[in-house]
KEZAMAR-749307 format. One record per residue: residue number from 1; residue in one letter; chain; x, y, z of N, C-alpha, C in turn. Coordinates in nm, 4 decimals, always signed. Example, Ala and Ser with C-alpha at 12.3 -4.5 7.8 and 13.67 -1.06 7.14 Angstrom:
2
ATOM   num   residu   chaine        n.u        n.v        n.w       ca.u       ca.v       ca.w        c.u        c.v        c.w
ATOM     1        a        A    +1.3190    -0.5690    +0.7800    +1.2300    -0.4500    +0.7800    +1.3200    -0.3300    +0.7800
ATOM     2        s        A    +1.2850    -0.2250    +0.7080    +1.3670    -0.1060    +0.7140    +1.2900    +0.0030    +0.7870
END
This chain:
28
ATOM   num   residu   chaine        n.u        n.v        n.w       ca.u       ca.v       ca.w        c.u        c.v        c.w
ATOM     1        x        A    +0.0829    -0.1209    +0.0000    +0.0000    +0.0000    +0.0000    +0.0861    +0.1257    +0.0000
ATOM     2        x        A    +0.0336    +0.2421    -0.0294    +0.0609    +0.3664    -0.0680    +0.1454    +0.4292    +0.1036
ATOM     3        x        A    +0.0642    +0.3455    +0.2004    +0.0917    +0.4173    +0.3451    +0.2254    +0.3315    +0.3623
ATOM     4        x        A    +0.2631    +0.2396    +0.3110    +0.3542    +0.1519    +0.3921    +0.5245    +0.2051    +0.3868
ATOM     5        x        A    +0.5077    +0.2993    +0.3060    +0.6287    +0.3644    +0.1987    +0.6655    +0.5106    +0.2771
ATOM     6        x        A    +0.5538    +0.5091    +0.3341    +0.5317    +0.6892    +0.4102    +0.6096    +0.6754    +0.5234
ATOM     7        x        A    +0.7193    +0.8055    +0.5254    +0.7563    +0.7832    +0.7025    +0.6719    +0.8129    +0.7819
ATOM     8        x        A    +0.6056    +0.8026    +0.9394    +0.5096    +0.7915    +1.0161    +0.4689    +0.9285    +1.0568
ATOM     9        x        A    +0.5872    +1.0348    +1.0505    +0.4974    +1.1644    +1.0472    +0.4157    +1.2038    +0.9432
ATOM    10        x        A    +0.4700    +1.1639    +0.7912    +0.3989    +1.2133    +0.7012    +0.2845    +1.1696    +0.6727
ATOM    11        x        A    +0.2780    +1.0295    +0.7224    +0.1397    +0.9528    +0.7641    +0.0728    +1.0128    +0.8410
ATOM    12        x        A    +0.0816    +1.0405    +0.9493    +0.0234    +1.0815    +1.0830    -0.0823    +1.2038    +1.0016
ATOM    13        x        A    +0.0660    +1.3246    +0.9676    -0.0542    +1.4593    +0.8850    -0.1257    +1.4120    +0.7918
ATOM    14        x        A    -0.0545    +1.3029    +0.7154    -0.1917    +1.2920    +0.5706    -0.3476    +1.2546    +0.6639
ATOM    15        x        A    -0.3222    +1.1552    +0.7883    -0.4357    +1.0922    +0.8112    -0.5149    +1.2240    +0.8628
ATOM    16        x        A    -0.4315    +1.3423    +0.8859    -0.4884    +1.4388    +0.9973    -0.5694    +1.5198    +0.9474
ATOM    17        x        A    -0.5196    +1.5523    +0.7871    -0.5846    +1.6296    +0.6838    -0.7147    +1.5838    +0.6502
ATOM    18        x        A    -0.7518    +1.4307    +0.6051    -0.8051    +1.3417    +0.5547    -0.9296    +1.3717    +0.6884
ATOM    19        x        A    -0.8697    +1.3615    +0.7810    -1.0093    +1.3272    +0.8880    -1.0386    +1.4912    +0.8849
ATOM    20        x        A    -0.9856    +1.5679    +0.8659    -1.0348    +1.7491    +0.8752    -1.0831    +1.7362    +0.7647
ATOM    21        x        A    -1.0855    +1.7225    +0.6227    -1.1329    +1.7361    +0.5089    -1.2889    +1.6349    +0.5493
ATOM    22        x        A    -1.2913    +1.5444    +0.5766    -1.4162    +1.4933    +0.5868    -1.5326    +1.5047    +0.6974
ATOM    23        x        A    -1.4673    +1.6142    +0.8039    -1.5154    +1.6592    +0.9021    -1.5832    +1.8152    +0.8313
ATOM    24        x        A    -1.5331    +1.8762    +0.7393    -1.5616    +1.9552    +0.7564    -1.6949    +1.9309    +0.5943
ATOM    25        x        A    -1.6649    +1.9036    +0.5453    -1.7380    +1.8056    +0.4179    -1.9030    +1.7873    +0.5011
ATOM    26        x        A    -1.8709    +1.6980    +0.6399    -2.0200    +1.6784    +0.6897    -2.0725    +1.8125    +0.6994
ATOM    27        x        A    -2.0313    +1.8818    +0.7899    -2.0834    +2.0287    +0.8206    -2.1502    +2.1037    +0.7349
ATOM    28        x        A    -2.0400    +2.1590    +0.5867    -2.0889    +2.1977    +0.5070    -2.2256    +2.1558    +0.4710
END
């Protein structure tokens, strides 16, 4: 997978973005 390649911070923010982008997606 795409994550397995990622060092664990850059993981950490992608997942951080990902859960803000779809948090804010509901709201809207």
């Amino acid at each position: 997978s795409a994550a397995g390649n990622m060092p664990p911070a850059e993981y950490e923010v992608t997942m951080q973005k990902k859960w803000k982008a779809e948090k804010v997606s509901r709201i809207t």
